[in-house]
C-alpha positions as CSV (number, residue, x, y, z in Angstrom):
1,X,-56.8,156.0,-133.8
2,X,-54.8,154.6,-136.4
3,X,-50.6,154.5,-136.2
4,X,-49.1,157.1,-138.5
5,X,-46.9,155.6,-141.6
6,X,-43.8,157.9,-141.4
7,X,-41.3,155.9,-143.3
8,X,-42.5,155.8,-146.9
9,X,-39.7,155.7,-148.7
10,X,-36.7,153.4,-149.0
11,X,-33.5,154.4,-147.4
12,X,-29.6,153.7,-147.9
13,X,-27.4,153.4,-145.2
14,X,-25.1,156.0,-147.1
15,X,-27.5,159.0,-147.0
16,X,-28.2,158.3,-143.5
17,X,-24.0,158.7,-143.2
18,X,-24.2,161.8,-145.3
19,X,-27.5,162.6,-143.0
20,X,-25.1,162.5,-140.0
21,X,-21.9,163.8,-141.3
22,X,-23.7,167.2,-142.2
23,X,-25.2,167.9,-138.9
24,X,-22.2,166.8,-136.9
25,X,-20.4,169.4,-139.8
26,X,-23.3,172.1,-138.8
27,X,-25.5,171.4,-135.8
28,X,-27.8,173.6,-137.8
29,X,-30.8,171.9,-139.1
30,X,-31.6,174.4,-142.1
31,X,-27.9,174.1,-142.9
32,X,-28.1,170.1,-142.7
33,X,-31.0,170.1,-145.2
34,X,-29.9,172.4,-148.0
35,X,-26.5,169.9,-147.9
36,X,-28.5,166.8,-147.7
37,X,-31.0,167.9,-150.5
38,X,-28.0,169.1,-153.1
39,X,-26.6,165.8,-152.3
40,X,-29.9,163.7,-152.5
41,X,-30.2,165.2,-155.8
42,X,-27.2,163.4,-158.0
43,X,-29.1,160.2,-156.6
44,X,-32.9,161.0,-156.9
45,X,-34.5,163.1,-160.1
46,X,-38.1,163.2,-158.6
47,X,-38.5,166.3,-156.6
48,X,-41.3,164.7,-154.7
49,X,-39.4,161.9,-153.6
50,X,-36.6,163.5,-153.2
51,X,-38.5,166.0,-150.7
52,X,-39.9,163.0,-149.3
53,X,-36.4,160.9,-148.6
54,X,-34.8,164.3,-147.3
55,X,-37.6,164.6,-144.9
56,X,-37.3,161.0,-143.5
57,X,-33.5,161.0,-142.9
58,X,-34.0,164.6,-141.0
59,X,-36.4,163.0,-139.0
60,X,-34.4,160.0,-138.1
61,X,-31.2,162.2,-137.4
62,X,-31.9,166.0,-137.2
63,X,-35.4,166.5,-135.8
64,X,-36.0,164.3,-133.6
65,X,-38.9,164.2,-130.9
66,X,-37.2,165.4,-127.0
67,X,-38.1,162.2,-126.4
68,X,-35.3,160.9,-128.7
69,X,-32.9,163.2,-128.3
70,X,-30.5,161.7,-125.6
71,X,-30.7,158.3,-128.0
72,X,-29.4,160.4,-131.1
73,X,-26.7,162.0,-128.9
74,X,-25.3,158.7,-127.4
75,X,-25.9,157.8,-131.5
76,X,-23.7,160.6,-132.5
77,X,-21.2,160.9,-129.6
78,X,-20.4,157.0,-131.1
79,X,-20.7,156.9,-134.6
80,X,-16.8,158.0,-135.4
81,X,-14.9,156.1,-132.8
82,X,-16.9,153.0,-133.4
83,X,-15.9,150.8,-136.4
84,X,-17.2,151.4,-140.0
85,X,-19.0,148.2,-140.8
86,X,-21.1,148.8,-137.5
87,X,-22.3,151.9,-138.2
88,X,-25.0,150.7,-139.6
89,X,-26.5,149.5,-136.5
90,X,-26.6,153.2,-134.9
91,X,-28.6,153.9,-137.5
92,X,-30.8,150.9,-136.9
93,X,-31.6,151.6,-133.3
94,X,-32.4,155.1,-134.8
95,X,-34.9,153.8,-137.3
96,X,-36.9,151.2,-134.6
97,X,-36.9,154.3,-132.3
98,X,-38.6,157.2,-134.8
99,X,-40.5,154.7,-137.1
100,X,-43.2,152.4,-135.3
101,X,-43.7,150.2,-138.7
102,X,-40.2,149.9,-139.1
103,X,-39.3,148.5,-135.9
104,X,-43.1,146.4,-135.9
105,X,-41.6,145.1,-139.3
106,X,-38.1,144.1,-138.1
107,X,-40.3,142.3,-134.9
108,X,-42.3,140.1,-137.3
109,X,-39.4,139.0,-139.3
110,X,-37.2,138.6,-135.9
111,X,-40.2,136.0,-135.0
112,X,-40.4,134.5,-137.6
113,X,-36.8,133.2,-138.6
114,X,-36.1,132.6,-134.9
115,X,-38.3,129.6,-136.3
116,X,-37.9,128.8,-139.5
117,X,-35.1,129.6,-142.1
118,X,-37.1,131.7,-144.3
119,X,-39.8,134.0,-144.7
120,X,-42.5,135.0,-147.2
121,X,-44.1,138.5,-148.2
122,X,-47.6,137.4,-147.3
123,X,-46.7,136.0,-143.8
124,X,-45.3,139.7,-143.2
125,X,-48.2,141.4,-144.9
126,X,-50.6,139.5,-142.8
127,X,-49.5,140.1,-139.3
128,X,-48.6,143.7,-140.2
129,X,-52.5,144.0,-140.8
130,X,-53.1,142.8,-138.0
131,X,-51.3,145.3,-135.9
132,X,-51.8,148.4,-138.6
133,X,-55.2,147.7,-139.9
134,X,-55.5,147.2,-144.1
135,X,-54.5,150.2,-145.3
136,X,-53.7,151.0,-149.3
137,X,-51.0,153.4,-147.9
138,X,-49.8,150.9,-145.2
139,X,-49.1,148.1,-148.6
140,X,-46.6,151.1,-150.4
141,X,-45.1,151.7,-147.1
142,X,-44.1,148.1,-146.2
143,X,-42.7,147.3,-149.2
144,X,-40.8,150.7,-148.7
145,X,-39.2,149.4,-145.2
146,X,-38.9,146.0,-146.9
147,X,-36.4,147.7,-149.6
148,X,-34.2,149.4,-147.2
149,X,-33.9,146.0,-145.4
150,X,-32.5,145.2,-148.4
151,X,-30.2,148.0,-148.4
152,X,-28.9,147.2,-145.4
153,X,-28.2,144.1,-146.1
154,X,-30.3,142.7,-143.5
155,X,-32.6,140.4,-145.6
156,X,-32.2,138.3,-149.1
157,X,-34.4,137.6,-151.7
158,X,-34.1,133.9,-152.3
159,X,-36.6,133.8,-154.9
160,X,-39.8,136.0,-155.4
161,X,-41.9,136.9,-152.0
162,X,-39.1,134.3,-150.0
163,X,-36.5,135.6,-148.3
164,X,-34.2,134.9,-145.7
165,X,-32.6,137.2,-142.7
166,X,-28.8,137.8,-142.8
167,X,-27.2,138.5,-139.7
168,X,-23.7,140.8,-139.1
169,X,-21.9,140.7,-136.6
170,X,-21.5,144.1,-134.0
171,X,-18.2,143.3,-131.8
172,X,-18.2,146.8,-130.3
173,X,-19.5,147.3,-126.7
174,X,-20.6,151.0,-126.9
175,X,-22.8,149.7,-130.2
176,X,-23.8,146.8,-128.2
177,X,-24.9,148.8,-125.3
178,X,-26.4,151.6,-127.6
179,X,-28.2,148.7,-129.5
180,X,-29.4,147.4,-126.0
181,X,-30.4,151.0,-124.7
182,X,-32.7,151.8,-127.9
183,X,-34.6,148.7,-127.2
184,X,-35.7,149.8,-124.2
185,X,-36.0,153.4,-125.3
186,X,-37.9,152.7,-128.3
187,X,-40.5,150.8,-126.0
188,X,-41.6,154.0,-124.1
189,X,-41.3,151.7,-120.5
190,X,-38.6,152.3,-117.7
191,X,-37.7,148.8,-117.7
192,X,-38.1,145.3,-119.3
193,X,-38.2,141.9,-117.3
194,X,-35.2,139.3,-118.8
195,X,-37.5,137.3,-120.8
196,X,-39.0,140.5,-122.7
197,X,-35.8,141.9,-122.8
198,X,-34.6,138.6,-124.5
199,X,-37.3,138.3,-127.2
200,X,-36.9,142.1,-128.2
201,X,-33.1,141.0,-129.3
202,X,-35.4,140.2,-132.6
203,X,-35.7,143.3,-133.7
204,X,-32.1,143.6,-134.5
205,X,-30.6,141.8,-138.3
206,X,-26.8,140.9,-135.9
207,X,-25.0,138.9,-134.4
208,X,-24.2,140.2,-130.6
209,X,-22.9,139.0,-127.7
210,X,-25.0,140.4,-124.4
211,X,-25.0,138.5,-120.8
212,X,-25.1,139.5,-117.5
213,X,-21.4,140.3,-117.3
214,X,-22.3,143.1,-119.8
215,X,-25.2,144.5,-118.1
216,X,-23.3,144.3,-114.7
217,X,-20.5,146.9,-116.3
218,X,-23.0,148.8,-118.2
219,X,-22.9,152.4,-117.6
220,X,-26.3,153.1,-119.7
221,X,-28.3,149.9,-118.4
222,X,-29.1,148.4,-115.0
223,X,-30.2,145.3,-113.5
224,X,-32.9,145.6,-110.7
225,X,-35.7,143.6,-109.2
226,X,-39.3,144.6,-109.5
227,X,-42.1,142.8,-107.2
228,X,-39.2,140.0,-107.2
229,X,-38.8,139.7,-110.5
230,X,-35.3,140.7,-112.6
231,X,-35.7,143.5,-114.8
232,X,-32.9,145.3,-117.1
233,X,-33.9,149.2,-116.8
234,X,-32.4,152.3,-117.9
């Protein structure tokens, strides 16, 4: 069976604010959309895509699978105390978690500039066929999630189809250790061995310090051995 394109439209980090600041404000998920689709509509004149967008950042924020649901609240129970300018990551680890191409996407480009300084829209297109299939749907989609990259900053177009990653830097623990948890959450497994848990550091566009000092003090994550081999579980 093929993997479900959820995210098909691009995304600012400011309506996924707004998206959050109305359901902290309600709790209420018919409440949160009517706010989110008057405000969505002094930004977007398409009622499809505006249906579409308000759809997306419920999912991501509102109705999220059970599954999910601790992760959003640790997301929420954080996103006012923690700095401004690192918000932005809370709604990261929210977007890897709900969408599988968007966290396959940030992945392949994690990869690929942990290797080289740039990256082109045909290596990305290539290896996302590989794990999607070749799909007219899956091409509108990427370039989508390639856009909100964008948004957030998180990429550059150098010239056209070459860009290159920009990395911000998260100083605060509880985003760091959110950012950590998600990881492992958004993986469906009770644990990753160091070396996975290492490489999956990709999928995130900052700068962040994480040893095992932090995981020691962690109340969220825990270091334990499985058949002899150190594992960082949750």
């Amino acid at each position: 069976m093929s993997k479900s394109v959820v995210l098909s439209r691009s995304l600012k980090p400011e309506w996924l604010d707004m998206t959050l600041e109305f359901w902290l404000e309600t709790h209420d998920p018919g409440q949160t959309r009517v706010r989110l689709n008057e405000y969505l509509s002094q930004h977007i004149c398409s009622a499809t895509v505006l249906r579409k967008t308000r759809e997306i950042l419920m999912h991501t924020w509102v109705d999220v699978d059970d599954s999910l649901r601790p992760l959003r609240d640790m997301g929420v129970s954080i996103f006012h105390s923690c700095p401004s300018r690192e918000r932005i990551a809370i709604h990261w680890v929210m977007l890897i978690a709900v969408f599988p191409l968007f966290k396959d996407l940030c992945g392949t480009i994690g990869k690929l500039t942990s290797i080289q300084d740039e990256f082109t829209t045909s290596q990305i297109t290539r290896r996302i066929f590989e794990l999607w299939g070749e799909r007219t749907t899956l091409v509108h989609s990427l370039s989508k999630n390639m856009k909100t990259l964008k948004e957030f900053g998180a990429i550059h177009q150098r010239k056209p189809g070459f860009y290159e990653r920009i990395r911000k830097p998260i100083c605060d623990e509880r985003v760091i250790e959110f950012m950590l948890y998600g990881m492992i959450k958004s993986g469906n497994k009770l644990y990753h061995s160091i070396s996975e848990f290492e490489r999956q550091k990709e999928l995130f566009a900052f700068e962040f310090e994480s040893n095992f000092e932090h995981l020691n003090r962690s109340n969220l994550l825990k270091l334990d051995r499985v058949g002899g081999e150190l594992v960082v579980s949750i």
